[in-house]
C-alpha positions, -999 to 999 in steps of 0.1 A, spaced: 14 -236 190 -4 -250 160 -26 -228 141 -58 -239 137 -92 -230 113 -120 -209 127 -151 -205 109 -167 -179 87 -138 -178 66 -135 -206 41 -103 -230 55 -78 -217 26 -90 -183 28 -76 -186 64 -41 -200 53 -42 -171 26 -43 -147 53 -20 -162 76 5 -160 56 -1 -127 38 1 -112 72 32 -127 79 45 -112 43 30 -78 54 47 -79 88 81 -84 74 82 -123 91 85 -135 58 105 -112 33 110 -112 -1 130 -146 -17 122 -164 17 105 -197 9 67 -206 27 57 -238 36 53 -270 7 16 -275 7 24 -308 24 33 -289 49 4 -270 52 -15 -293 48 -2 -310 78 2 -278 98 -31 -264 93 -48 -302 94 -65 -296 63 -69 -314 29 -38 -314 5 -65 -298 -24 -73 -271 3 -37 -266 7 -29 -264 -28 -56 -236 -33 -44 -212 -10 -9 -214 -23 -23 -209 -60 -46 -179 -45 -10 -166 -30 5 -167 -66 -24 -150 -80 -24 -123 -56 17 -118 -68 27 -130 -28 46 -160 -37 62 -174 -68 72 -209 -73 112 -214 -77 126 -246 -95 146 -266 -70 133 -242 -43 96 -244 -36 78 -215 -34 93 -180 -21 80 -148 -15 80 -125 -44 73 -92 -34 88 -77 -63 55 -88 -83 30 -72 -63 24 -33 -53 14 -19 -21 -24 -1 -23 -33 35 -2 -51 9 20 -19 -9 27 0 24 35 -27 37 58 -27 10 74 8 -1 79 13 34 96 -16 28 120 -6 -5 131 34 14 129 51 -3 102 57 11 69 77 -6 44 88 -42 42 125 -43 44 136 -41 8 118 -8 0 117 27 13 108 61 5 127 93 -6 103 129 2 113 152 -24 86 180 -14 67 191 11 54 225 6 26 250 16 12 259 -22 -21 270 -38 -43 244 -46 -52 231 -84 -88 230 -91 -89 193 -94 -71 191 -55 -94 216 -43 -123 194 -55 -110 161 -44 -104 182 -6 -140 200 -8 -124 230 -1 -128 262 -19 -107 266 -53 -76 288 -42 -71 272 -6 -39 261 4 -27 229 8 4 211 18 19 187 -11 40 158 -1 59 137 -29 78 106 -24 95 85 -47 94 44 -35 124 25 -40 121 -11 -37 153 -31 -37 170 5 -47 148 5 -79 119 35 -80 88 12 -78 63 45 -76 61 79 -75 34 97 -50 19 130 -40 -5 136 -9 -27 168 -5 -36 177 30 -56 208 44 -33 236 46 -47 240 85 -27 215 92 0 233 89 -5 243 126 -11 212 139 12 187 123 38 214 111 62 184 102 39 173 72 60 203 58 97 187 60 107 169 34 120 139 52 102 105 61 80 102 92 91 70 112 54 67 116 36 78 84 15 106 80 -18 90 87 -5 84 124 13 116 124 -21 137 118 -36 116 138 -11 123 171 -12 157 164 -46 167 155 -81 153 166 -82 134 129 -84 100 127 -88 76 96 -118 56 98 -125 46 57 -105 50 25 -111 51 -10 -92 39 -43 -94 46 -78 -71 25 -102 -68 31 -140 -43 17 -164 -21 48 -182 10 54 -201 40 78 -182 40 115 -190 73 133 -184 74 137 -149 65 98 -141 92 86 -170 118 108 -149 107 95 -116 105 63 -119 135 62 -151 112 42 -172 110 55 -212 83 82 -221 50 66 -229 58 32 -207 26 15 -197 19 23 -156 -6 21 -131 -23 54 -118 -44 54 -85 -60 83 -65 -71 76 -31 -91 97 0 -89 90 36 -117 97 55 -123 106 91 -153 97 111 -177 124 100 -167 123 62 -139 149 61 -115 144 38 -79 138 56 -53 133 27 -59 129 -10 -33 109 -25 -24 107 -63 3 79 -72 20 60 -106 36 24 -103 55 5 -128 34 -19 -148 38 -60 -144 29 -54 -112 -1 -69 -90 -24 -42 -72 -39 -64 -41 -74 -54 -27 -93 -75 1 -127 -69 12 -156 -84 34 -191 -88 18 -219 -79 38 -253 -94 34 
């Protein structure tokens, strides 16, 4: 069946998001090549101008890439995945796209730093569990992250403290196993140069420019679920969409 445009969102906007959720789902996967904009244009029964913007809002999002004797393929390796896109991916109960995946290198019951303990609202001292994972994307480390949690969780979701992968991320995890669910989310981005323990993670040289975020996942009455710190190579897009409410 034919797509076809439904209003508020402008027509390209809905093409743009047609196909980015094909690109999220794993339908379209990295080097696979989209439709020509004729071809949208005649698929979506819109103007070829129309067409031609939401392919150029594509590229400028880092989606899509235009290959010489190709047409335009997916290009995955240009753009990063955000906290949003984690949390959400493991809600809806897909993680990664094919070509990447994660490594957990701890998971540990520790005390927390002042600046976790903050970020948590929780008393300075508490314990915490700490999750870090290293994500490899086509075998290459793309970013290096560490998630805080609530040391009371430790009862509840006792497998936040193995250090291997969980099939359905720990946003659903926690929320299967405890009465927590992630309602809201916020992000922090900054631009930054690697310290030691990023240039060893992600085997980039000391001083490399990367991309540092911090991120909190909120349930329904404000708590504070996971606090996530993480470090991506640079030349890479950071993708965030949003409604506007008047």
């Amino acid at each position: 069946m034919s797509p076809e445009i439904h209003r508020p969102d402008p027509p390209y906007m809905q093409v743009v998001k047609h196909i980015r959720a094909e690109i999220e789902s794993g339908t379209l996967k990295d080097g696979d090549r989209i439709d020509s904009v004729r071809a949208i244009t005649t698929k979506w029964g819109i103007s070829l101008a129309t067409a031609t913007k939401a392919v150029g809002a594509l590229k400028a999002e880092g989606l899509v890439r235009s290959e010489p004797g190709i047409g335009t393929v997916v290009s995955l390796g240009d753009s990063a995945a955000s906290a949003k896109d984690r949390v959400v991916r493991s809600i809806g109960g897909k993680i990664y796209p094919a070509n990447e995946r994660a490594e957990i290198q701890v998971a540990e019951l520790t005390e927390a730093p002042d600046e976790i303990a903050e970020a948590l609202s929780i008393p300075k001292g508490s314990r915490v569990i700490r999750r870090r994972r290293i994500t490899f994307r086509d075998d290459v480390p793309s970013s290096a992250s560490t998630s805080w949690f609530k040391g009371e969780l430790a009862e509840t979701s006792p497998l936040l403290l193995v250090a291997e992968r969980l099939p359905q991320g720990t946003p659903k995890y926690i929320e299967e196993t405890s009465s927590l669910t992630a309602v809201s989310g916020k992000d922090q981005v900054r631009a930054d140069i690697a310290g030691d323990e990023d240039s060893e993670a992600l085997r980039i040289p000391l001083g490399s420019p990367v991309l540092r975020k911090q991120n909190w996942v909120y349930e329904a009455g404000g708590e504070v679920i996971e606090f996530g710190q993480s470090v991506s190579i640079a030349r890479r897009w950071s993708t965030y969409n949003y409604e506007i409410s008047r």
